[in-house]
N, C-alpha and C positions, 0 to 999 in steps of 0.2 A: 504494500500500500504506500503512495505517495504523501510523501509528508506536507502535511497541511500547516501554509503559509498566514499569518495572520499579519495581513495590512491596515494600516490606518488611512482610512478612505474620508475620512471628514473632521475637523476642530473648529471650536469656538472656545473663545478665549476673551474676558475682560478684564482688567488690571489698573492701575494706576498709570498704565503707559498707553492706553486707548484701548480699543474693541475689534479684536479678530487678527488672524498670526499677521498679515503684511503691516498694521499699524506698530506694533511690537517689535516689526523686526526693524522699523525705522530707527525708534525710540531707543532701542540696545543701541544703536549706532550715537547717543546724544549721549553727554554726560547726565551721570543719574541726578534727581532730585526730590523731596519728602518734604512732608509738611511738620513742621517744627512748634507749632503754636496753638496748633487745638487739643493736641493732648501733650502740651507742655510739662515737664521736660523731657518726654517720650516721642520719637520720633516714628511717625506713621506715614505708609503708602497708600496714600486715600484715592478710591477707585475714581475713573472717569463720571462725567453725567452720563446717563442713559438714558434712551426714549425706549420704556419697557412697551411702550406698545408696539411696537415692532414685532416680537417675540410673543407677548404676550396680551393679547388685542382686548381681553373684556376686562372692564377694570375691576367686576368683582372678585373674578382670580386674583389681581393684584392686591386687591385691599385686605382678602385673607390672607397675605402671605406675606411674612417679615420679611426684611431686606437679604439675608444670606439666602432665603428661598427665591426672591426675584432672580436676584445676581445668578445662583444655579441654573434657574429653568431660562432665564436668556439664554449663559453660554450654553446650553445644552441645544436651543435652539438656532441659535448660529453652526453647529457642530454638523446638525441634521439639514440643515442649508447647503453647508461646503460639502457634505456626501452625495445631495441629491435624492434622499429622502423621506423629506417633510411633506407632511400631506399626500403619503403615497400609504394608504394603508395596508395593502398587499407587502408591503414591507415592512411597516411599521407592527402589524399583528404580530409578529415572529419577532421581534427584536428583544433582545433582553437589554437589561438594563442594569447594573452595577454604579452604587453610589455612596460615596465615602463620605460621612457627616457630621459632624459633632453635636452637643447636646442642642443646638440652634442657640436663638438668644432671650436672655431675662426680660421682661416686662421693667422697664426701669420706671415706671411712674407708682405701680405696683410695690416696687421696693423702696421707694421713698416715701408712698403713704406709710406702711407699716413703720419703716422705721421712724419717720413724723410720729404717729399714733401711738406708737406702744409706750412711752412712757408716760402717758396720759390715760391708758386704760386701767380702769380698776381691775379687772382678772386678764392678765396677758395671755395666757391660751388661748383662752375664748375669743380675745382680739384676734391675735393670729387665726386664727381658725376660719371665724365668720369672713375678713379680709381675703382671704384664697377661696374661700366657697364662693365668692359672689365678684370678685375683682379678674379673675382667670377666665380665662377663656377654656372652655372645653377641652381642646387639644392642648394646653398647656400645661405644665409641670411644675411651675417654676420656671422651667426655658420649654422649651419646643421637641415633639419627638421627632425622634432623627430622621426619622424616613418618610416627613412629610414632605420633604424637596422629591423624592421619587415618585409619590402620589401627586403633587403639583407637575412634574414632567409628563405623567403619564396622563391627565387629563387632560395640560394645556396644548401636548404637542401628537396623544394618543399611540406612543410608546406602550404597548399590551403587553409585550410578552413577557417572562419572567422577569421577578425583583429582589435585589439584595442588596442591604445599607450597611455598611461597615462603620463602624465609629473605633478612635485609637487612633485619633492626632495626624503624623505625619504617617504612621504604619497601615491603616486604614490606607490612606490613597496607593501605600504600594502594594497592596493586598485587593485591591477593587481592581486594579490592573492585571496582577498576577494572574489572579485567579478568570478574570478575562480571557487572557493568554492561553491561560493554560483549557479551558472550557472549549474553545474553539482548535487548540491543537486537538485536544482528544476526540474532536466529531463530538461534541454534547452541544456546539452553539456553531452560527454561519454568519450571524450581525449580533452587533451590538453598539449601546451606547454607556459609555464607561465615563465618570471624574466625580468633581463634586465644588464646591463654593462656600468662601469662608467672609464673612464680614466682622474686619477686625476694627470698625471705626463704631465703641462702643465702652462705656468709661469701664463695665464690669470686666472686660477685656483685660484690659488697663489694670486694673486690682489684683487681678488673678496672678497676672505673669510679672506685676511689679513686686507683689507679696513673697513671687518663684526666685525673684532678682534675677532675671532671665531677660530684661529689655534694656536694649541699648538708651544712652541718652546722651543730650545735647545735638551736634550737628550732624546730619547723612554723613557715614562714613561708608566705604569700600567694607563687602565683608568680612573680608583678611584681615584689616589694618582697623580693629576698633579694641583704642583701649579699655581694656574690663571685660570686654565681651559683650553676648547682647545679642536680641532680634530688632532691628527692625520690623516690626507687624506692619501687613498689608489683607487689602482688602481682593480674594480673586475669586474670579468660576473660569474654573478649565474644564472642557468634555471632547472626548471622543469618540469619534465612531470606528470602531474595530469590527472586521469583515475576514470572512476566510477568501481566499484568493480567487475559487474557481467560482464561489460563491460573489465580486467582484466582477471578474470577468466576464461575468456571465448578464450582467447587465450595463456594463461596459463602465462600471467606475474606474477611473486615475487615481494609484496611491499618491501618498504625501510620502510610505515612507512603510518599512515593514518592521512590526517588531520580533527579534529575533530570540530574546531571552529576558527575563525578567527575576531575579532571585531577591528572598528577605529573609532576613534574620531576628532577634530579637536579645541581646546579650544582655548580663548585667553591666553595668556603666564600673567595672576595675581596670586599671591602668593597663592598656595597652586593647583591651578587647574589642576599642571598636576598627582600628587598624587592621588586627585579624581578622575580624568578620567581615570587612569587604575584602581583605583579599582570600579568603575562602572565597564568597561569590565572586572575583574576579577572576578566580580559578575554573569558572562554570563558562567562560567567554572567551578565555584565552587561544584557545585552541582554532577561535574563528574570526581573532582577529589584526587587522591590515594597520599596524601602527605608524606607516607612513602617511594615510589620511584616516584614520581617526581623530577625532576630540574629545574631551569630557567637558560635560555640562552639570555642576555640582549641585543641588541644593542644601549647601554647607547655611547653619542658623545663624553663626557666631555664638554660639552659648559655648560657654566652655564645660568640660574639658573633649566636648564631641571634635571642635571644629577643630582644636589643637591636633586631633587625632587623624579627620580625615585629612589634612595638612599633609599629616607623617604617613600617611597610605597615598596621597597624590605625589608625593616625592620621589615612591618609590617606580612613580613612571612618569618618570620630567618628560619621556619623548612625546608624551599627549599635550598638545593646547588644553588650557583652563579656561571656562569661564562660570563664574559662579552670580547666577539670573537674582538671588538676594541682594545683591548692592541695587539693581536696577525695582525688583520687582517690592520690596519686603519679602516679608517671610508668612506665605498664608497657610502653615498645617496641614490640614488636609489635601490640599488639590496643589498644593505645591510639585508635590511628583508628576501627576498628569499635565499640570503646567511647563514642568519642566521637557516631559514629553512630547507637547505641541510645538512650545520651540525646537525641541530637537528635530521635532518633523518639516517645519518649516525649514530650517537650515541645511537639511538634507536635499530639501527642494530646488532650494536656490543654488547648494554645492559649495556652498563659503560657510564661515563661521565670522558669527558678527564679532567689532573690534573687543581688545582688553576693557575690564572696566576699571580697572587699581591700577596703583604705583606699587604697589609690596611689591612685587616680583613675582607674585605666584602666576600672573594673565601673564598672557603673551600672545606676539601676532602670529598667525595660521598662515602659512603660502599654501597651495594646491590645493586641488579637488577635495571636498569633503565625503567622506562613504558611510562612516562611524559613528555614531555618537553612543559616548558610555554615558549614564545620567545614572548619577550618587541619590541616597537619598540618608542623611542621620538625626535620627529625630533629636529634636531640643531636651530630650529627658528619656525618651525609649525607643526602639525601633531603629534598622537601617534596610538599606533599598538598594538595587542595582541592576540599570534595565542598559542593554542594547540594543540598539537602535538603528538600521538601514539604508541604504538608497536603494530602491529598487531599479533594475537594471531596464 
C-alpha cells in the first residue's frame, strides 16, 4: 500500500501582523512592534481590526461568542476559503475537525461585581452563590467551555464531520496537529480542518502569567535577547486544512506544503531534559532531511529555563537558518504551533525564508531554495513539539 501523503491545502491566519499568510509574510519582513501601554508594564501583541462579518455574517452568532471564539471561527474561515471548501457541503459533511482551546475567557464585569459585593454581604456564600446563579451565562463556568469555538465553527461555516478539543496550552496545539497527521496517514480521515485561537488582550490574562512571573516587561525585545526572560503574549487564530493527497488531487487542490512528521513529548522541566527531548524527536527526521535548504522556525517563549534550552538544542545544528515568529508575533499558547505551521507553509511556497528578526546572533540570512522547514515547539511551563515540514514537488 502506498503511503498516504498528508498536504496542507488551505490557512487562515490573524495576528497582530494582519489577516491571512501573504499579509504576514510582508510584516516578518518589517521590524517587529507591541503595544507597550494598555497592559503597562506588560508588553502585548494586540490582534488587527477585523470585519467579523466577512466570516461570520449573522451577528447573532457573533454576539454569543466571546472574542477568542470570533478570532477562531474567522481564521478557521479564511483557512476553508484558501482550500476551496466553504460552502461546499459535499465536502464539508466529511470533514473533521480538531481544535486546541483553552478554558476561553472570565466574565470580567462578573468578577468585579462579586469582588465589589462581597465585602458588603452579610453571608458571603450565599452572595457568591446567588451572583453565579443568575450573573452567568449558561454555557459558562466561570470562563467558557472549550469546545464551544468547535461548535461555533461547525455551525457558522457547517464543518459536520467529527470533533475533538484539546486543551494543555502550547501541547494541545501540537497534539491537534499530530494526531491530524497521524488520522489521515492511517486511512481513518481524507480532510480536515485542524488549529485553534487564543485572545491574550485580557487583564485576567495578565494576573495569571504575571503571578507565573512568566511575562516579559518594558520595551519589545527580540526573543533571544530579553533580559529576565519572558512572553510577550499575543492575540492569534491559526487553522488549517489538512487533506490526504489523492484525496486532493482528486478535486484538483494546490498544496501550500506537505506535512511530513510531526513528534511531542512531555518531560519534566530538570536540567538538560528539554535539549534531549527535541533531539530525540529530531532523531525521528533526521534520516529525511536536506540541511543545505532547510530552516527552523522556533516557537521559543522566552520563559526560562525552556528557551535557554532550546538555545543549546539549536546550537547543536548552527547549519539551519533561525527564525523565531515570537519576536514578530507574541506568544499565543495554543495555536502558536499551527501558526507556526502556516508560516512555514507559506515560506515553502514562496521558496525563501523571511529576513532575521534579532541582533543576538542566533537569526541569520538564508541564500537558496527553501524545501524544509523544522518548527520547534517548548511550552512556557510543559510540553515540547517538533513538526517537519515540505515543499511539494
Amino acid at each position: 500500500m502506498a503511503e498516504r501523503e498528508t498536504w496542507i491545502t488551505g490557512i487562515g491566519i490573524v495576528s497582530c501582523l494582519g489577516e491571512g499568510p501573504e499579509a504576514h509574510w510582508r510584516a516578518l519582513s518589517e521590524p517587529a512592534s507591541a503595544d507597550t501601554t494598555s497592559f503597562a508594564p506588560y508588553v502585548m501583541h494586540r490582534i488587527v481590526p477585523l470585519d467579523f462579518d466577512k466570516q461570520i455574517p449573522k451577528k447573532g452568532d457573533q454576539r454569543q461568542m466571546e472574542a477568542w471564539q470570533r478570532i477562531g471561527t474567522y481564521a478557521a474561515g479564511l483557512a476553508l476559503d484558501s482550500a476551496g471548501v466553504k460552502g461546499k457541503p459535499e465536502l464539508l459533511s466529511h470533514m473533521d475537525m480538531i481544535v486546541a482551546a483553552g478554558g476561553g475567557e472570565r466574565d470580567t464585569q462578573v468578577d468585579v461585581g462579586v469582588l465589589t459585593g462581597l465585602p458588603k454581604a452579610a453571608k458571603a456564600e450565599a452572595f457568591v452563590n446567588e451572583r453565579l446563579m443568575n450573573d452567568l451565562r449558561p454555557t459558562l463556568f466561570l470562563a467558557q467551555l472549550s469546545n464551544l469555538l468547535a461548535g461555533n465553527i461547525s455551525i457558522v461555516h457547517g464543518v459536520t464531520g467529527s470533533s475533538r478539543t484539546f486543551m494543555g496550552e502550547e501541547s494541545a496545539g501540537v497534539d491537534a496537529m499530530r494526531i491530524a497527521h497521524a488520522r489521515i496517514a492511517a486511512g481513518q480521515s481524507d480532510l480536515a480542518l485542524v488549529g485553534s485561537a487564543y485572545n491574550a488582550e485580557r487583564w485576567e490574562v495578565i494576573l495569571q502569567f504575571s503571578l507565573g512571573r512568566t511575562l516579559a516587561k518594558g520595551e519589545p525585545r527580540s526573543v533571544w535577547d530579553r533580559a529576565g526572560g519572558g512572553m510577550e503574549i499575543g492575540t492569534i487564530g491559526a487553522f488549517l486544512v489538512l487533506e490526504e493527497k489523492a484525496h486532493a488531487l482528486a478535486r484538483g487542490a494546490k498544496p501550500f506544503a506537505r506535512i511530513a512528521v510531526i513528534a511531542s513529548d512531555h518531560v519534566r522541566r530538570t536540567a538538560g531534559a528539554v535539549t534531549a527531548a527535541l533531539e530525540r524527536m529530531w532523531a525521528t527526521i533526521a534520516p529525511r532531511l536536506a540541511p543545505e535548504s532547510a530552516a527552523i522556525i522556533s516557537g521559543v517563549t522566552g520563559v526560562e529555563p525552556g528557551t535557554s534550552e532550546e538555545k543549546e538544542f539549536l546550537r547543536h545544528h548552527s547549519g539551519l537558518a533561525v527564525r523565531a515568529t515570537g519576536t514578530h508575533l507574541g506568544h499565543g499558547l495554543e495555536p502558536q504551533f499551527p501558526a507556526n505551521i502556516v508560516l512555514a507553509a507559506q515560506a515553502l511556497r514562496t521558496g525563501t525564508l523571511f529576513p532575521p528578526g534579532d541582533t543576538s546572533g542566533m537569526e541569520r540570512p538564508m541564500d537558496g531554495v527553501l524545501s524544509q522547514v523544522v518548527v520547534t515547539s517548548v511550552g512556557h511551563w510543559r510540553g515540547e513539539g517538533l513538526a517537519l515540514i515540505e515543499a511539494v514537488g
